[in-house]
Every structure is written in structure tokens, then in C-alpha cells.
C-alpha beads as a LAMMPS data file, in Angstrom:
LAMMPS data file: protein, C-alpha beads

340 atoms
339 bonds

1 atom types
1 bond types

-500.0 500.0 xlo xhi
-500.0 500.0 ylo yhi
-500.0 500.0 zlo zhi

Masses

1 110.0

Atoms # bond

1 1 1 14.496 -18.799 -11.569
2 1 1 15.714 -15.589 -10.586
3 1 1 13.597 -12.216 -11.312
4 1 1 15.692 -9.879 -13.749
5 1 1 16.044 -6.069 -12.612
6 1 1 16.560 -3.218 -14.784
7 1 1 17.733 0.256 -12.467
8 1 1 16.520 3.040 -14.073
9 1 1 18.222 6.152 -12.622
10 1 1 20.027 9.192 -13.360
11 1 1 22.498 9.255 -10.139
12 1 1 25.733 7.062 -11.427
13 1 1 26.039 6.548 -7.225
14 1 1 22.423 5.255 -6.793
15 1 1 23.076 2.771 -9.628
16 1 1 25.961 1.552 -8.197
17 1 1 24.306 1.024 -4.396
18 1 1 20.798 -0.397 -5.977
19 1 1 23.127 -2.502 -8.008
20 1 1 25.127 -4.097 -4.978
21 1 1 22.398 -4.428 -2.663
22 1 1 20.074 -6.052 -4.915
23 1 1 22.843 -8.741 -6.140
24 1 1 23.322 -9.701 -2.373
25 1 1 19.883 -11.686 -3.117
26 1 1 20.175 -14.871 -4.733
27 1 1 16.786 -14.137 -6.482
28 1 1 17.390 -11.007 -7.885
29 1 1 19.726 -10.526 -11.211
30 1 1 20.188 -7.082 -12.313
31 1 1 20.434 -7.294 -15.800
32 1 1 21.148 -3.245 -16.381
33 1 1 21.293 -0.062 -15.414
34 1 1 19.944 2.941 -17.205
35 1 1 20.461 6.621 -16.957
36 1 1 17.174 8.160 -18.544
37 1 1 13.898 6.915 -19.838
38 1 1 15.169 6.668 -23.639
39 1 1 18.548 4.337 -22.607
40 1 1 15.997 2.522 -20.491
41 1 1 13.685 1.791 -23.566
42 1 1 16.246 0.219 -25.480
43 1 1 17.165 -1.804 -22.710
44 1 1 13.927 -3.236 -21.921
45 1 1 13.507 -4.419 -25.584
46 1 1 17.058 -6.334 -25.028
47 1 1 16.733 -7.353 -21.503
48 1 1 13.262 -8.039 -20.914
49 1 1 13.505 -7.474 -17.249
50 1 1 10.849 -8.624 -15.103
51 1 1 10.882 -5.643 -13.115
52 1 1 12.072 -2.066 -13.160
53 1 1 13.217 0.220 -10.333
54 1 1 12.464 3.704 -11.491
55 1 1 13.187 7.618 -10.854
56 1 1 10.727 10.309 -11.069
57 1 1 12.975 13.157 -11.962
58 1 1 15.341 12.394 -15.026
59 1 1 16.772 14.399 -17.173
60 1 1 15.028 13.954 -21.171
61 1 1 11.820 12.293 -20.039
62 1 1 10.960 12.645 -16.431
63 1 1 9.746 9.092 -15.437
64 1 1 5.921 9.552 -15.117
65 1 1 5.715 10.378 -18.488
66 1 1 7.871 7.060 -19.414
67 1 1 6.138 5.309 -17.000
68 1 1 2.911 6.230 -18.607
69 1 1 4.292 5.336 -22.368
70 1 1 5.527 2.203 -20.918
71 1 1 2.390 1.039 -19.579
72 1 1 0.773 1.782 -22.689
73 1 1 3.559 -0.092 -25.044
74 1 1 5.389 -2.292 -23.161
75 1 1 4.263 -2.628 -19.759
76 1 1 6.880 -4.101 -17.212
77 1 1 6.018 -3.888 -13.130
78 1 1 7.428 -0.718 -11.890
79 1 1 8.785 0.011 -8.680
80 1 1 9.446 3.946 -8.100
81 1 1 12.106 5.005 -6.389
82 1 1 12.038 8.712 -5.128
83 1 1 13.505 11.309 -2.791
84 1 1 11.865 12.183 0.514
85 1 1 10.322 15.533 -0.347
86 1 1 6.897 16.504 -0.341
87 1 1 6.935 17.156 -4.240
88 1 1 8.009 13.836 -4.281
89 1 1 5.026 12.527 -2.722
90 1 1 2.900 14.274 -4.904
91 1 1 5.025 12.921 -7.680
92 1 1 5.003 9.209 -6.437
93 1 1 1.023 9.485 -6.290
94 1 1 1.124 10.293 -10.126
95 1 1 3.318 7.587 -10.321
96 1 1 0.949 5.137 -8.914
97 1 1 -1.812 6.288 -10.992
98 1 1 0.363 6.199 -13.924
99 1 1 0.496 2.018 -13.317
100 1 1 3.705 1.684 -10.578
101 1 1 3.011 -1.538 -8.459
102 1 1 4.600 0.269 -5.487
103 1 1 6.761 3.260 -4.698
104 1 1 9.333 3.734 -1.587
105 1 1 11.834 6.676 -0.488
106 1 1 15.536 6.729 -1.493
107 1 1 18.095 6.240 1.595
108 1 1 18.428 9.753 3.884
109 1 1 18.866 10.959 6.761
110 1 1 16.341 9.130 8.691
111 1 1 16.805 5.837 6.321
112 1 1 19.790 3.884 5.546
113 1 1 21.158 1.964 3.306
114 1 1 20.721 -1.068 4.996
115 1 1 16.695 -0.149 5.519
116 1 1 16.287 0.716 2.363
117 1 1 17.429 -2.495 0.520
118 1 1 15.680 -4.731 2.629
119 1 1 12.502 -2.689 1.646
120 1 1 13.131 -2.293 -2.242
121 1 1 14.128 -6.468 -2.433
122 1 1 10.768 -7.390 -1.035
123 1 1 8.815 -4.667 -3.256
124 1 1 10.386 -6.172 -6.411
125 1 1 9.768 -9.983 -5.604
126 1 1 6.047 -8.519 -5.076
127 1 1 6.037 -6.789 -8.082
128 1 1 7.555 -10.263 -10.294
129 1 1 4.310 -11.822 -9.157
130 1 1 2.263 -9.355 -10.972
131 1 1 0.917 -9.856 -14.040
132 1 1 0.085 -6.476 -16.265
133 1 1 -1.107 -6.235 -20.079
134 1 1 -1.218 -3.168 -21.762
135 1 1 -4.015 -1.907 -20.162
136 1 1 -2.504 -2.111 -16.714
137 1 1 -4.794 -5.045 -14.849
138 1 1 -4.418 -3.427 -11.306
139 1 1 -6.939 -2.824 -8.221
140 1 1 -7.210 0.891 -9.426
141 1 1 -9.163 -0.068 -12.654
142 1 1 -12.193 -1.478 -11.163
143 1 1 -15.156 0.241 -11.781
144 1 1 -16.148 2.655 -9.565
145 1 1 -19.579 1.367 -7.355
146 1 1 -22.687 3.164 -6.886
147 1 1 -23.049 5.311 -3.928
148 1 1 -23.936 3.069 -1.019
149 1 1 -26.434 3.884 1.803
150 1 1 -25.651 3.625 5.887
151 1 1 -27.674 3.446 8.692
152 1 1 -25.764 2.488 11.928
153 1 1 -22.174 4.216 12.397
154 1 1 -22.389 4.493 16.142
155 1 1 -19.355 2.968 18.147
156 1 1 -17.724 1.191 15.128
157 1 1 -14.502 1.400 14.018
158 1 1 -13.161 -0.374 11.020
159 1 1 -9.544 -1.454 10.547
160 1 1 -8.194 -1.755 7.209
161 1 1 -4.328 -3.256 6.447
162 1 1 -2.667 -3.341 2.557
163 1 1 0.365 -3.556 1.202
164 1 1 1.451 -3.952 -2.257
165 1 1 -1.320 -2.663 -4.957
166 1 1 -2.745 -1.032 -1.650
167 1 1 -3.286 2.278 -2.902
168 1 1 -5.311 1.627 -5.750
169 1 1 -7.562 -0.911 -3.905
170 1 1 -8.189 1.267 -0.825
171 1 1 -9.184 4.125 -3.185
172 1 1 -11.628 1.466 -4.900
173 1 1 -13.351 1.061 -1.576
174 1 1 -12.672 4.643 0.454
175 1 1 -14.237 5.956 -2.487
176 1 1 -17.537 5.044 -2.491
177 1 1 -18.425 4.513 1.016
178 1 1 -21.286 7.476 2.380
179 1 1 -19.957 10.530 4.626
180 1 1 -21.511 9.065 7.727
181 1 1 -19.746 5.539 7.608
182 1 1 -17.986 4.955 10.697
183 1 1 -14.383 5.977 12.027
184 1 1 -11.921 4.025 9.615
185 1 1 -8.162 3.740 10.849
186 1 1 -5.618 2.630 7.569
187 1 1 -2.630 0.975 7.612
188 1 1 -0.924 0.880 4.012
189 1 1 2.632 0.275 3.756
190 1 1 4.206 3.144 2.664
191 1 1 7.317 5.481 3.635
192 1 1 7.212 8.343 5.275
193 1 1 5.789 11.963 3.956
194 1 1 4.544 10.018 0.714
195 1 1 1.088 9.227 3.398
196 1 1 0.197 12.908 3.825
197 1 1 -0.137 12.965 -0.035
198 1 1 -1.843 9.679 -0.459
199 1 1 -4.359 11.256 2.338
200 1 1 -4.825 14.081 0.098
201 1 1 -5.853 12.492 -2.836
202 1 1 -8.009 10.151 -1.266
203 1 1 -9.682 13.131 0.571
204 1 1 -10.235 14.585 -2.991
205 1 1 -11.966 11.430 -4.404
206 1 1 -14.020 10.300 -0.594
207 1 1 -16.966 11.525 0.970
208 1 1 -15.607 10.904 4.049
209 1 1 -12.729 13.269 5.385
210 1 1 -9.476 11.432 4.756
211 1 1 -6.409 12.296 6.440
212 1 1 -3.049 11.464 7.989
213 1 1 -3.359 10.692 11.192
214 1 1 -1.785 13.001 14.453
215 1 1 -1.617 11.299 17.867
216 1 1 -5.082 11.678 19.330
217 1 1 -6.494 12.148 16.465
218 1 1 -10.610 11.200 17.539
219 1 1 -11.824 7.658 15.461
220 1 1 -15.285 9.522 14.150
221 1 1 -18.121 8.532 11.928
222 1 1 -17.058 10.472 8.520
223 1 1 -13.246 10.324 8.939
224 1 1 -10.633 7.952 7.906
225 1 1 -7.317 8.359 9.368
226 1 1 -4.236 6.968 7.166
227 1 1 -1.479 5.764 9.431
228 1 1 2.327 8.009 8.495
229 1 1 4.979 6.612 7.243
230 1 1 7.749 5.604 9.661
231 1 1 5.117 5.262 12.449
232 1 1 2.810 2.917 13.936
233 1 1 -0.634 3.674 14.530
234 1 1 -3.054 2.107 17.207
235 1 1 -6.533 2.696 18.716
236 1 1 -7.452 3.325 21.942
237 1 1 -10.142 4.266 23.887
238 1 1 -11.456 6.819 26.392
239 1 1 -15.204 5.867 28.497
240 1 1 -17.033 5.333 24.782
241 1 1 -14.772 7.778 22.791
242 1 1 -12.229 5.972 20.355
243 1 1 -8.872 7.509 19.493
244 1 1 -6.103 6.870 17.711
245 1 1 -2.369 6.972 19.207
246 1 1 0.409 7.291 16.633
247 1 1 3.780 6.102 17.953
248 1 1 7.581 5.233 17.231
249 1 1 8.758 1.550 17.476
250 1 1 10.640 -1.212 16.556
251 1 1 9.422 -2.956 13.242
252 1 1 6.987 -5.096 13.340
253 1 1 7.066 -7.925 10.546
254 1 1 9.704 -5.697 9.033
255 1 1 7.185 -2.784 8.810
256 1 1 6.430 0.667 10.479
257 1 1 3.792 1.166 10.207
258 1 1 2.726 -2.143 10.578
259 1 1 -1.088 -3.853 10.186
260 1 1 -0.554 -6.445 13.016
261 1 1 0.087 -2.966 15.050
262 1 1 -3.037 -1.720 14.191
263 1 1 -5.356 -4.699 13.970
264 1 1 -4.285 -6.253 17.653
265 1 1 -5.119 -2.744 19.222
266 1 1 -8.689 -3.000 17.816
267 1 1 -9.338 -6.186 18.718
268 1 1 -8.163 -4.891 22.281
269 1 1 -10.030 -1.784 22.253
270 1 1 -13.050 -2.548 20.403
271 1 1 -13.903 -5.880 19.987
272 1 1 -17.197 -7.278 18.111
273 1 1 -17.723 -3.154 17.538
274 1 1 -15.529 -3.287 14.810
275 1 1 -14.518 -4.872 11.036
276 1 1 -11.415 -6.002 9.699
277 1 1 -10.350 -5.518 6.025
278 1 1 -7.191 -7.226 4.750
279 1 1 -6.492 -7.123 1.311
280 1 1 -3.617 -7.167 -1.275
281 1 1 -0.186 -7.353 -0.316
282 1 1 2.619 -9.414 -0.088
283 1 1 3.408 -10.913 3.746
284 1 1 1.719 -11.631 6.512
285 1 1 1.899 -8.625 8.172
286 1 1 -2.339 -8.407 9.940
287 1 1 -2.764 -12.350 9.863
288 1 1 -2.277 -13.065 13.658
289 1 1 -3.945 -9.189 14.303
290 1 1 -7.070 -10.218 12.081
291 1 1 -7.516 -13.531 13.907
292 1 1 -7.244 -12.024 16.844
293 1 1 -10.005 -9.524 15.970
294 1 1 -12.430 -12.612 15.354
295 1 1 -11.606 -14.094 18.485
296 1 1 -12.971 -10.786 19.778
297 1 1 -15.844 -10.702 17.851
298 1 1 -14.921 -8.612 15.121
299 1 1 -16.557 -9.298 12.142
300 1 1 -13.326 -9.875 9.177
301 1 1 -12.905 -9.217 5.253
302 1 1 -10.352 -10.756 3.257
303 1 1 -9.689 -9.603 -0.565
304 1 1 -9.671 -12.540 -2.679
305 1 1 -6.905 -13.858 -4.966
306 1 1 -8.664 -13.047 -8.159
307 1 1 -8.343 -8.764 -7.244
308 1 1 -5.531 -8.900 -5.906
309 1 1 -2.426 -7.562 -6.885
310 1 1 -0.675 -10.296 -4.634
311 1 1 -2.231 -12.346 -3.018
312 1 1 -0.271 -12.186 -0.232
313 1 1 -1.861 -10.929 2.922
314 1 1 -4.981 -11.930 2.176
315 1 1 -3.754 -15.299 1.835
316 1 1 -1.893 -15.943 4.733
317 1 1 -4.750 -14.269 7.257
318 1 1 -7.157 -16.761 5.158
319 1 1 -4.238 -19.636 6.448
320 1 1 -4.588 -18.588 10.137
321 1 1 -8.368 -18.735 10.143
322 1 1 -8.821 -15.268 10.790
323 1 1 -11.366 -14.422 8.254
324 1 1 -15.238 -14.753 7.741
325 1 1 -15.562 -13.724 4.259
326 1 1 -13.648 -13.506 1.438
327 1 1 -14.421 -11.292 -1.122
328 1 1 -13.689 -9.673 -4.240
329 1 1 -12.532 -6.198 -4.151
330 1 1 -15.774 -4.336 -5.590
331 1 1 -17.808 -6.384 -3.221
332 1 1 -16.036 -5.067 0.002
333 1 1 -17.307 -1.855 0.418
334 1 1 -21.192 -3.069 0.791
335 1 1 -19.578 -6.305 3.320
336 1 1 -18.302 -3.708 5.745
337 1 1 -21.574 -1.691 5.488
338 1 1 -24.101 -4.771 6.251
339 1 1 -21.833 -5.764 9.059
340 1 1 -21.762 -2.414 11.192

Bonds

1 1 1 2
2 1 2 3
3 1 3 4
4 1 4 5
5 1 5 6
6 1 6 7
7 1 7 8
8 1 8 9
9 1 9 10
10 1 10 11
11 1 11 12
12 1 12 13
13 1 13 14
14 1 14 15
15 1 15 16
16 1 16 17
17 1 17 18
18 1 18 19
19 1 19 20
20 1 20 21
21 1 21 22
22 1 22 23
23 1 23 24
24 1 24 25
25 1 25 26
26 1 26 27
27 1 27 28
28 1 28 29
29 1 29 30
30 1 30 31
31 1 31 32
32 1 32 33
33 1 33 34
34 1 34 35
35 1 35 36
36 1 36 37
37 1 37 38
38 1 38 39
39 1 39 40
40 1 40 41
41 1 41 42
42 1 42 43
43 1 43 44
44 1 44 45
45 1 45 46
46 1 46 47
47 1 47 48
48 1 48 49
49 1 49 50
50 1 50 51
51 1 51 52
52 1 52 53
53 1 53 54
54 1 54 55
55 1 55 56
56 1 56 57
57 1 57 58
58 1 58 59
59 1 59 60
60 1 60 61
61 1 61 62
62 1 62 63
63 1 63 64
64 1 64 65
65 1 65 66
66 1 66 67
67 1 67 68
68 1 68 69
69 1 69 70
70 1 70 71
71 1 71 72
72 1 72 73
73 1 73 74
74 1 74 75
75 1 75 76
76 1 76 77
77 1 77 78
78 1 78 79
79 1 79 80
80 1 80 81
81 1 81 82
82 1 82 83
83 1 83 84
84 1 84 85
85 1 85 86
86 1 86 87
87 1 87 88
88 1 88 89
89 1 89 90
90 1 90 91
91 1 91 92
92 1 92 93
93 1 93 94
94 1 94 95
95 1 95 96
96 1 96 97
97 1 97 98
98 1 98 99
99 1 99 100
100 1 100 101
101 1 101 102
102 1 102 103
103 1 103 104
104 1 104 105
105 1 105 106
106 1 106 107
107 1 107 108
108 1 108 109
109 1 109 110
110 1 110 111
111 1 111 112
112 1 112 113
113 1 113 114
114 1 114 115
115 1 115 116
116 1 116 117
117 1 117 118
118 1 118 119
119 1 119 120
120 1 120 121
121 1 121 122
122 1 122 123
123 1 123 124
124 1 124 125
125 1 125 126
126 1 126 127
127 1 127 128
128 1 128 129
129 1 129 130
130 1 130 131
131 1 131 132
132 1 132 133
133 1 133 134
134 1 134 135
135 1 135 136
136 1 136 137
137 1 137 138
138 1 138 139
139 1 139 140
140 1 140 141
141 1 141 142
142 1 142 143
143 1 143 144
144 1 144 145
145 1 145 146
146 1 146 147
147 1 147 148
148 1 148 149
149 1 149 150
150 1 150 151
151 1 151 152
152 1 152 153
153 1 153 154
154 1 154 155
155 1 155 156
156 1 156 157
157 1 157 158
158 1 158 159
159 1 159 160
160 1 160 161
161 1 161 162
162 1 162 163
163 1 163 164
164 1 164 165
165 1 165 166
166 1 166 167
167 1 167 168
168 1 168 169
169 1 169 170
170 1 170 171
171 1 171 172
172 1 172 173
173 1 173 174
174 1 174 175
175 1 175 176
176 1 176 177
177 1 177 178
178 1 178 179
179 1 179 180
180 1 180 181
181 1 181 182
182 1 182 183
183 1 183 184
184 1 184 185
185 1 185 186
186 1 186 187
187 1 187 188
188 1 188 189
189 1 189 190
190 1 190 191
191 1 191 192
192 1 192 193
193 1 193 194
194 1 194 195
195 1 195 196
196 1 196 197
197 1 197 198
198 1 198 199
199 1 199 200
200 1 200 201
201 1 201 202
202 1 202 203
203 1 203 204
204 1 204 205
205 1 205 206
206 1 206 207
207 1 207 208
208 1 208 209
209 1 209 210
210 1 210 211
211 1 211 212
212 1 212 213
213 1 213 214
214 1 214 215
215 1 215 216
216 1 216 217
217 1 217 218
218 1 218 219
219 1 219 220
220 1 220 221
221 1 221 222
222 1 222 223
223 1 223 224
224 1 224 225
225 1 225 226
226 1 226 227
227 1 227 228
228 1 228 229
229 1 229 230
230 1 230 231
231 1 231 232
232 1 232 233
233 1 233 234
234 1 234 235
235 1 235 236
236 1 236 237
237 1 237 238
238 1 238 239
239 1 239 240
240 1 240 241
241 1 241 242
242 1 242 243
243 1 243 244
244 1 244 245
245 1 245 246
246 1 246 247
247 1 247 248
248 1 248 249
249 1 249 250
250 1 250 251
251 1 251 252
252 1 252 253
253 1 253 254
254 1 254 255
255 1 255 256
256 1 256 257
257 1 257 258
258 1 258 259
259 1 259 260
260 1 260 261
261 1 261 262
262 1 262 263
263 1 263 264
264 1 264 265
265 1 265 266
266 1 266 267
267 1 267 268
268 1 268 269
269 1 269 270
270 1 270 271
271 1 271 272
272 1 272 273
273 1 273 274
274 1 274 275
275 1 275 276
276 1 276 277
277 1 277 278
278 1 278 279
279 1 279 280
280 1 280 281
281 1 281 282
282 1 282 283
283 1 283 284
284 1 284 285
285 1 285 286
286 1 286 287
287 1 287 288
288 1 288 289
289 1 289 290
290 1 290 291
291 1 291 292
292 1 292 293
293 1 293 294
294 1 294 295
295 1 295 296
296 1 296 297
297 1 297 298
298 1 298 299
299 1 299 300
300 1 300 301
301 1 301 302
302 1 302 303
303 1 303 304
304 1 304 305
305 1 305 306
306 1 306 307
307 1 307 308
308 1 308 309
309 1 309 310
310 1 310 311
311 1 311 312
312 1 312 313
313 1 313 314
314 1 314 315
315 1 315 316
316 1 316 317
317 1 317 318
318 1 318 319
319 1 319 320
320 1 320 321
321 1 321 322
322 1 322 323
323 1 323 324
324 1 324 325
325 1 325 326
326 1 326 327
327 1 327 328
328 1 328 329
329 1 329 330
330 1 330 331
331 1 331 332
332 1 332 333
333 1 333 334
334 1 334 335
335 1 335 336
336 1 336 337
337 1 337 338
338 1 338 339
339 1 339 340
């Protein structure tokens, strides 16, 4: 059965592109194409779509706000769909806390066509397998843990991949960890400039210092460094000092920057000093990287199915053998902890 799209957008030509691309999948229908928020409404009712692609800046309603109503009404998974500007990363974090599944940049300069359609088709068949009600059942509405305590953080580094529902799980987590937990390196799939504002907020919310990562940044108890968008981010080490290197590259499992990147350097560079946290996301971007941590000693944290957004990731790492324990998302935080 093919998943039914619904473009919501106020550019006639980024209609007509979304519309093409997506068709060229033989698992994707688009059933419309809206304008604004209030065309989009009545199209929903008629359509039932099973997923919407969605601007942020509309003329009428801008599409937080409708994103916001929706969720509340008539809730529908929601991938958003904005310019590369930094007000649009602040606006695509809104988004996300608003109850989008995912979010990704519109084709520029540095991002073609071609890139971009490959990216949006495999965010929407993510989003079809998730299931919202109208109080959106995501990763971001788990309750919030109590504090927890830390009392090793010396050489330790842990390495934590996501994907889809990502952002709300990793805030779930990041959030209540203690300011001295060791150096934490991030990959979460997500385009470029839209990380420096998912840094932010995280920093806001953390005890730790959250931030996007620059090429050397130092891998330090109290810091977590978010990989950018568009680049790949690795550890490395100097005599006992850890460091991260941020780099250009080819995609790896059709990412950039990708997990597998990440985890393999760790398990390189670290070894049984470190933990490995996969969790929600569609792929199998990490598996073969998480595995290979174990094999190194690392001690490794799958999210299970039941917190999950998609149980994607997870899942296929799980497949591989990679993983020691599985866990659900609320329980992750205090598994890293006892195993540093």
C-alpha cells in the first residue's frame, strides 16, 4: 500500500518539484498540494494523507502555529520543510517541539535537487511508520528523570547516534545527565545550520555545555559536542587527551553526518573507555560502528521498540549483535552512568 502525501507549501515551484520527485517512488502517492495552512485543513479532512510535508513561513497561518492546531485536532506525521537560514533553524526547532517527526533544508546552493529528494522520500516513509494521537505520543513527552549522580568521568567518552524522533529523545536523556558526566560526541541526522540551533536549545535545557562541534574541539567531562550538518564528525586522540575532528566526505549510508562515522572512530580511539547509545531512527546507519565498539570493549545501549519513534536503528544494530542492553528510553540515561 502506498503512503499518501499532502505538500503543504506556498512556492507554486516547490510544489511542482516535491510533487515530481516524490511520484518517482512507487511508495509514495501525493494526493495534494496546498498553498497555506487553511487550504491544507480542508484537504486533510478529504484526503486523509498519511503524511504531510510542511513550510514554516506561509502566508495566513505560518505553519508552527498550524502545526500546533493540527497536532491538537487532527494530528497527521509532519515532515518540515524549510530554507537554510539561521531563523530557520530556530524556526524548525519550534517546529519539532510543536510535534514534526523530522525537519530537513529546502534544495540551495550547497544542496540539490537530486540530494534533497532522496532525503525527504526516506523522512516520509519514516514518518508513515509513526503512530501519533492527539496528544502527540513522541520521545519528547517522556517525563523528565530526576537528577542523576556521577562519580567516575575520567577518560570516557560516550557516543550517541539517532535519526528520526532523534531530537526529542536525545533531549530526554542530555537533559538530565549531571555537569561532570563525561565527554559526549552526537551524531543526529540533521541538515546543515539547523545543528547549531538544536545545540542551543539543548545547551538551554543540559547541565552539561552543549554545543556544535569545531574541528578540535577537546572530548571533556561536562561537554557534549553535536556533530554539523553536512559534516562528519570523528574522535581522535592525542597521549590521553580525546578530540574530536570534524571533516567533509562522501556519504556514508546516505548520510553526512553519519553514526557509523562516528561510532567506528571510537571504537578505534577509545575502546572499552567508552559507551555506545543507538536509539530511534530509521536505517542502519551505527549497526556495524556499534558492533564494532563491543568488539572493542565498549560497553553498548540500544533504545527499545516500545520508545521509539522507529524502530529502526535500534533494530538493525540489535540484528548485528552489537548491543548489550536494550532499554527503554527513560532508562538510558542511568545505563550509561553505571557503565562509566
Amino acid at each position: 500500500m502506498s503512503i499518501k502525501v499532502l505538500i503543504v507549501d506556498d512556492s507554486a515551484v516547490v510544489r511542482k518539484i516535491f510533487s515530481t520527485e516524490l511520484s518517482r517512488d512507487p511508495q509514495i502517492e501525493v494526493v495534494g498540494t496546498a498553498p497555506d495552512p487553511y487550504i491544507a485543513r480542508d484537504k486533510i479532512v478529504a484526503l486523509q494523507p498519511d503524511v504531510l510535508t510542511l513550510d514554516v513561513e506561509m502566508p495566513r497561518m505560518d505553519g508552527i502555529t498550524f502545526l500546533k492546531r493540527l497536532m491538537k485536532y487532527y494530528p497527521v506525521p509532519t515532515v518540515v520543510v524549510s530554507s537554510l537560514t539561521n531563523k530557520g533553524g530556530e524556526l524548525a526547532m519550534e517546529a519539532l517541539d510543536a510535534g514534526a517527526v523530522d525537519i530537513m533544508c529546502k534544495p540551495g546552493a550547497s544542496y540539490s535537487v537530486g540530494d534533497m529528494s532522496v532525503e525527504l522520500i526516506e523522512k516520509i516513509k519514516a514518518a508513515a511508520q509513526v503512530k501519533l494521537t492527539k496528544k502527540t505520543e513522541t520521545a519528547g513527552n517522556v517525563a523528565p528523570s530526576q537528577r542523576l549522580s556521577l562519580s567516575k568521568t575520567t577518560n570516557k567518552v560516550i557516543a550517541i547516534g539517532a535519526s528520526t524522533g532523534g531530537t526529542q529523545a536525545l533531549q530526554a536523556v542530555l537533559s538530565v545527565l549531571p555537569a561532570n558526566t563525561a565527554g559526549i560526541m552526537v551524531v543526529q541526522h540533521m541538515p546543515e545550520n539547523f545543528t547549531r540551533s538544536f545545540a542551543a536549545r539543548l545547551n538551554d535545557v543540559c547541565e552539561m555545555e552543549v554545543k556544535e562541534a569545531q574541528d578540535g574541539d577537546s572530548v571533556i567531562p561536562g561537554r557534549v559536542l553535536i556533530a554539523p550538518g553536512n559534516f562528519h564528525m570523528m574522535l581522535n586522540r592525542s597521549g590521553a587527551l580525546y578530540y574530536a575532528r570534524v571533516t567533509n566526505g562522501p556519504l556514508v549510508n546516505r548520510h553526512r553526518p553519519s553514526v557509523e562515522v562516528l561510532f567506528k572512530s571510537v571504537a578505534k580511539y577509545a575502546g572499552a573507555n567508552a559507551v555506545g547509545v543507538i536509539m530511534t531512527g530509521m536505517g542502519a546507519d551505527g549497526a556495524e560502528g556499534i558492533m564494532e565498539m563491543r568488539n572493542n570493549g565498549a560497553f553498548t545501549i540500544a533504545q527499545d521498540e516500545a520508545s521509539s519513534v522507529v524502530f529502526g536503528m535500534p533494530k538493525e544494530a540489535i540484528k548485528l549483535g552489537g548491543i548489550d542492553k536494550v532499554d527503554p528510553l527513560d532508562k538510558i540515561p542511568g545505563e550509561i552512568l553505571v557503565h562509566l
